[in-house]
Structure formats: structure tokens, C-alpha cells
N, C-alpha and C positions, 0 to 999 in steps of 0.2 A: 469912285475910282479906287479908292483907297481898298475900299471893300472886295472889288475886282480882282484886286490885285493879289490880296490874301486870300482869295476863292482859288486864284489860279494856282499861287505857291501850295495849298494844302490839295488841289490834284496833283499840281505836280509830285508832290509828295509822297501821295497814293500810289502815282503810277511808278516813284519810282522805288518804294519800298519793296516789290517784290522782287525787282530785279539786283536792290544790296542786299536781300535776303536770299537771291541764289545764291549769289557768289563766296556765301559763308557757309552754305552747305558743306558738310565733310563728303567725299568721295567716298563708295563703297570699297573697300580694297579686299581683292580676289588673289589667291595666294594659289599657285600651280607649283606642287611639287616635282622633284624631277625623277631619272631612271634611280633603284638599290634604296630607296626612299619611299615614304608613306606621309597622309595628311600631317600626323603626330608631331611631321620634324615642323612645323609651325609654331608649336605650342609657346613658346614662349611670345616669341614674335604677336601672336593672337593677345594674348593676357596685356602686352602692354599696351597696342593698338584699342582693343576693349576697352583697357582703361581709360584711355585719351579720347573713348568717342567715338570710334569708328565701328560701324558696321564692316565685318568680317568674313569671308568664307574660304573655306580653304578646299577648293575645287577638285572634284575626282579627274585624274588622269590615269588612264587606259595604259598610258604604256604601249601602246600598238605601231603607232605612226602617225610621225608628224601632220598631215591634215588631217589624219582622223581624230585626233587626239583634240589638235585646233580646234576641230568642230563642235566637239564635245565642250571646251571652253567659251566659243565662240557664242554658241545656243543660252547660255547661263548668261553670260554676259550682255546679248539682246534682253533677255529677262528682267533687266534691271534697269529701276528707275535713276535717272541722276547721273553724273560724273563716274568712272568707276576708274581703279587703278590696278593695273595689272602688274602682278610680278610673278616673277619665274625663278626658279630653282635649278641650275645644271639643263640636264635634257628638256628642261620644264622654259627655260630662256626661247626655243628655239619653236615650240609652241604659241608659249603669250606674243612673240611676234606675227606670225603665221596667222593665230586667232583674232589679234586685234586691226589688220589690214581692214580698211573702210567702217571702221565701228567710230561710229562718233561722238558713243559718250567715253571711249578709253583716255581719257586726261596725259597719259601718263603710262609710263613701263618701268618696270625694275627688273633688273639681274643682278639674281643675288651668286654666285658665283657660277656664273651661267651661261649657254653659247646665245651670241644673237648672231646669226649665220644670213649674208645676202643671197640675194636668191640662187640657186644652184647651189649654194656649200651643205654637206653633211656635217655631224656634229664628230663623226671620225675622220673626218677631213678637217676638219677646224683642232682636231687635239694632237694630228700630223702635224701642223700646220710648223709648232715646235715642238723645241724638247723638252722634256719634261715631267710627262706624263707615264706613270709606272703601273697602272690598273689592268690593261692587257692581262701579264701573268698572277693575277689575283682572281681572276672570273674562274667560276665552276666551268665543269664541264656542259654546256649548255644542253639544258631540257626540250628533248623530242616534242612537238603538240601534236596533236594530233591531226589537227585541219590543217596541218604542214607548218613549213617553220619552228623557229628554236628560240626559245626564253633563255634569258640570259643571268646569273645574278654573282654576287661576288662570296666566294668560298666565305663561312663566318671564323674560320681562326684567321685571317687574312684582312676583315671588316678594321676593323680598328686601327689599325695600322696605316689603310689605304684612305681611309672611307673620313675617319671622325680621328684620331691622333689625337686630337686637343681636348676631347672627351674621357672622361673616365673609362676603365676596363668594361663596367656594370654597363655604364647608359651604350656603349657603343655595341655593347654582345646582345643588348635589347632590340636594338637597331636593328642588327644584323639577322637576328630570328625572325623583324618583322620586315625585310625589307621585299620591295613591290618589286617583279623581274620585269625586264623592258625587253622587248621585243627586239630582235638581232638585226631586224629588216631597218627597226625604227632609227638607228643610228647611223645607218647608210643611205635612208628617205631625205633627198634634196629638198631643201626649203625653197619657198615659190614668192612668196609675198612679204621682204621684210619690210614692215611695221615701223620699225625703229628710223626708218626714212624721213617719215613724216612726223613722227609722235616723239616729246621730247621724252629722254631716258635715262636714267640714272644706273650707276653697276656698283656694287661692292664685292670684293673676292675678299679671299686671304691668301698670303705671300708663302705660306706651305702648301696649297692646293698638288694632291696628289693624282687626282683625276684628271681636272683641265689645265694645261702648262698656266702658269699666271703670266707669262708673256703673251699667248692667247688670248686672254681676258684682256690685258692691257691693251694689246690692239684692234678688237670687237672694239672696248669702251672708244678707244680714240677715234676710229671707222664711224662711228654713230654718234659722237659730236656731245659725248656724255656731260649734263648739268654739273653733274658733280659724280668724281670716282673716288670712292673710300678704299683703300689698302690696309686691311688688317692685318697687322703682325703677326706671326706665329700661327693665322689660324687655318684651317685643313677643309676640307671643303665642304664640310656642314657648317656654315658657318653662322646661319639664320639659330641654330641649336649654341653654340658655345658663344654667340657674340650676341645674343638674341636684341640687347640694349642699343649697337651701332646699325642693327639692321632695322630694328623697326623706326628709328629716329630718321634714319635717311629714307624709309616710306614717306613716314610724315611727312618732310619735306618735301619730297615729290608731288604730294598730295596738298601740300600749301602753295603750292608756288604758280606764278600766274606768269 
């Protein structure tokens, strides 16, 4: 019996080692940047996530329009084995929602100063929404394409000011030479599938955001039932770049928590 007994606990054992060895797997986490922005505004974000272990990517986005853009996230993120956590950047918010609707390994969302729009809203309907927001008279004059429609991007003596504030002069005029144009469609593209319905989600802004009013962010985060909302002081609405420490710590957490 005795012997039994100890046959039975070392299957048990067996069988259930694999299943406390999933649940200590680290999550991939998938970093979508947003509109006037590129991979790069991660960097720091990435270095300390790396450091802690995690597998990282910082996902191409189009710029084009919301489910195209989704999709494009969407596809990478079937790709991948394991848990994954999605977060989002500004226009990059209103995609990882969009992308992550019926995907079963998304764990988890973040908006890092970011719209999470229900279905029907635009992301210029959502910065209507209050007041706040001064970006409008900062945008160049939008770029003709050819296969019709107009790119859109923010004048660069103008970047710093609107864009990154809590940044140095250097790092934000860097920015601003490399910044990705979003597409004029894509910010009036209704969202269909919010995400953030089902999927628990975390938000962090900062309390100078000059692009999305932080009243707006404050009531996204409260609409979606947010785990946890970080409010950073003074910061502007790169905030993943100048706060790089409070943003990837609140990934983490998203990505620890059960």
C-alpha cells in the first residue's frame, strides 16, 4: 500500500509539474507603437524587460488603419507560442484592442498613454471627447499619396513641445526627424472589437499629456475596469521614453499577475 501510495504521489507529481511549470512561464510581451512615433520610442522599455527575462518585440505598425493595422499585430501574435502581452502606445492603444479580440493567448493589455476606444469611437472622437488636447495646430500640412489620401505628421520645430516636453531638445528633434506619419483616415477609422471588454488591462499616462486630454485617458482607464492606473507627474506623452522605469514595471505586473 505504502508503496502505492508513493507511486501514485510521484505521478501525481509528474503530471502536475508541467502544468506549475506553465504558470511560471514569462509572457512574450509585444510593444505596438503609436501615430508621429517609431519602434525606437521602446528602447528603453525593451532593455529593462530583456533584462528581467522577457522575451520582446516591438511590432511594425502601418499607420494605415485601425483593422489593417490590427491585423498586421494580430497575424504576429497568432505566431507566437505561450501567453503574450500586448501593449499599446497612443494610436497604438486602439489597435492592441482591436488585434487582440478573440486571441487566447493575449493575457493581458497595456496603454501606455493610449486610446482604448469601444466599439464605434475614433481616436479623434475620443481626444474631442475633452479638453485638453493642443496637437491639431502643430500637424504639418498634410502629404498628398498618391493611391489617394493624406499622411499626416507633426511640424519638427513644433515636436518637442507638443510631442516629448519632458525630453531633451537633442533626444525630441531626433524623434522628430524620425517620426512615422499616420494616415488621416486612420484616426477617424471606428473601432469594432474592444478587447479590453474581456481582457484584463492596465493604463499609465502622464498628467502633461499634450496629445490625449488626461481626462480622456482617466476615463478609457475607468470604462475598462483598469487593474491598476499609474499617473505620472509632469510627463508628456512619450512617456514609455522619459519614464521608461514606471512603464516597464507596470508591464511586468500585468504580465505577473494571475
Amino acid at each position: 500500500m505504502t508503496r502505492l501510495i508513493a507511486g501514485g504521489l510521484a505521478l501525481a507529481a509528474g503530471l502536475l509539474a508541467p502544468a506549475a511549470e506553465a504558470q511560471t512561464v514569462k509572457p512574450t510581451v509585444v510593444l505596438v507603437h503609436g501615430a508621429f512615433a517609431d519602434s525606437s520610442s521602446w528602447n528603453g522599455v525593451i532593455t529593462i524587460l530583456e533584462r528581467d527575462g522577457y522575451k520582446v518585440i516591438a511590432a511594425p505598425n502601418p499607420l494605415r488603419g485601425v483593422r489593417t493595422d490590427a491585423n498586421v499585430v494580430a497575424d504576429l501574435v497568432k505566431s507566437l507560442d505561450g501567453p503574450v502581452v500586448l501593449v499599446g502606445h497612443s494610436y497604438g492603444g486602439s489597435v492592441i484592442s482591436e488585434a487582440a479580440f478573440r486571441q487566447p493567448n493575449v493575457k493581458a493589455l497595456v496603454f501606455v498613454a493610449a486610446f482604448a476606444p469601444d466599439d464605434g469611437e475614433t481616436a479623434l472622437g475620443l481626444t474631442g471627447k475633452f479638453p485638453g488636447s493642443t496637437l491639431g495646430p502643430t500637424l504639418a500640412p498634410p502629404v498628398n499619396l498618391t493611391p489617394g489620401g493624406k499622411d499626416l505628421y507633426i511640424l519638427q520645430g513644433r515636436f518637442h513641445d507638443q510631442f516629448a516636453a519632458d525630453l531633451s531638445e537633442a533626444a525630441a528633434n531626433l524623434m522628430a526627424a524620425g517620426q512615422r506619419p499616420v494616415a488621416e483616415t486612420a484616426l477617424s477609422e471606428a473601432s469594432t472589437a474592444p478587447a479590453w471588454r474581456a481582457t484584463p488591462s492596465w493604463f499609465i499616462y502622464g498628467d502633461k499629456d499634450k496629445n490625449i486630454p488626461p481626462a480622456a485617458m482617466a476615463f478609457m482607464a475607468e470604462r475598462a475596469r483598469s487593474k491598476q492606473t499609474v499617473v505620472v507627474q509632469g510627463a508628456s506623452h512619450v512617456v514609455m521614453v522619459s519614464h521608461a522605469p514606471e512603464v516597464a514595471g507596470l508591464i511586468e505586473r500585468a504580465a505577473t499577475a494571475r
